[in-house]
C-alpha positions in Angstrom: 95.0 88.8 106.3 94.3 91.3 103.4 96.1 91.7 100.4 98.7 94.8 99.9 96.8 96.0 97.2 93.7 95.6 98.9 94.7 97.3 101.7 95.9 99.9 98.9 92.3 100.2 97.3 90.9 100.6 100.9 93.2 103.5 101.4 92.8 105.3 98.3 88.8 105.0 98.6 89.1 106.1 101.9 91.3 109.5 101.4 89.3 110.3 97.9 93.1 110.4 96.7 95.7 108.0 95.1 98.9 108.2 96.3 102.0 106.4 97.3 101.2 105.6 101.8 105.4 104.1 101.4 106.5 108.1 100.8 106.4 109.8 104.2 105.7 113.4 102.8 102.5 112.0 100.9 101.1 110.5 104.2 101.3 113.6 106.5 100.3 116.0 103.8 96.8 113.6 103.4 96.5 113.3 107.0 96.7 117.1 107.2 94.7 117.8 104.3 92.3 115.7 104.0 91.8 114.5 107.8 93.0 117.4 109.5 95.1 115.3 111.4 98.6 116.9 112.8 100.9 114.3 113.6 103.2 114.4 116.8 106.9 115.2 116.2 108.7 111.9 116.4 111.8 110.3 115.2 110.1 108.5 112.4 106.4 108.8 110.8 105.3 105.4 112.3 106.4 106.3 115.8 104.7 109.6 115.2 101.5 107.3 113.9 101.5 105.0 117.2 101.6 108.3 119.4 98.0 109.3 118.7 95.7 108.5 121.8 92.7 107.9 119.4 93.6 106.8 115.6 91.3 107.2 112.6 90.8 104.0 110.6 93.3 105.9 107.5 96.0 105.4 109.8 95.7 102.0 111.1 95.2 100.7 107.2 98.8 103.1 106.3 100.7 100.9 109.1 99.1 97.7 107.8 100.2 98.6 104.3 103.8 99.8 105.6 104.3 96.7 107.4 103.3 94.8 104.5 106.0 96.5 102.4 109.1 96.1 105.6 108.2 92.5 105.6 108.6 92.1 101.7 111.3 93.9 102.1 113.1 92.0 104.7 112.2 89.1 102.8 114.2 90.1 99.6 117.1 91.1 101.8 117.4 87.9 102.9 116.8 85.9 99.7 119.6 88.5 97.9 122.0 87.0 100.8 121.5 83.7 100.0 122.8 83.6 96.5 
């Protein structure tokens, strides 16, 4: 499994642009700009990420690195309970 800030680098490199794939505004505006990819209206940018019939390899690597940040998350949540 890659590192998060691998899967960063990979992202950056791929888009020609740094920016921030945790800020949901960022993400569609370098899907639209860059990719020319218009997302689906969904409830949240990840459903509307999954609701692509075919998906560039920008957006797989965006839900890798998201995931990566909920599970670190998660993980601090539940370490801040426990003391």
């Amino acid at each position: 499994m890659a590192s998060k800030s691998f899967i960063l680098q990979r992202i950056c490199i791929y888009a020609g642009t740094t920016f921030d794939p945790d800020v949901d505004l960022k993400v569609r505006e370098v899907l639209r700009d860059k990719f020319n990819i218009s997302l689906p209206q969904r409830r949240s940018l990840e459903e509307s990420m999954m609701a692509l019939a075919t998906r560039p390899e920008i957006i797989g690597l965006i839900m890798e690195y998201r995931a990566l940040t909920a599970s670190k998350n998660k993980a601090k949540a539940i370490n801040a309970q426990r003391t």
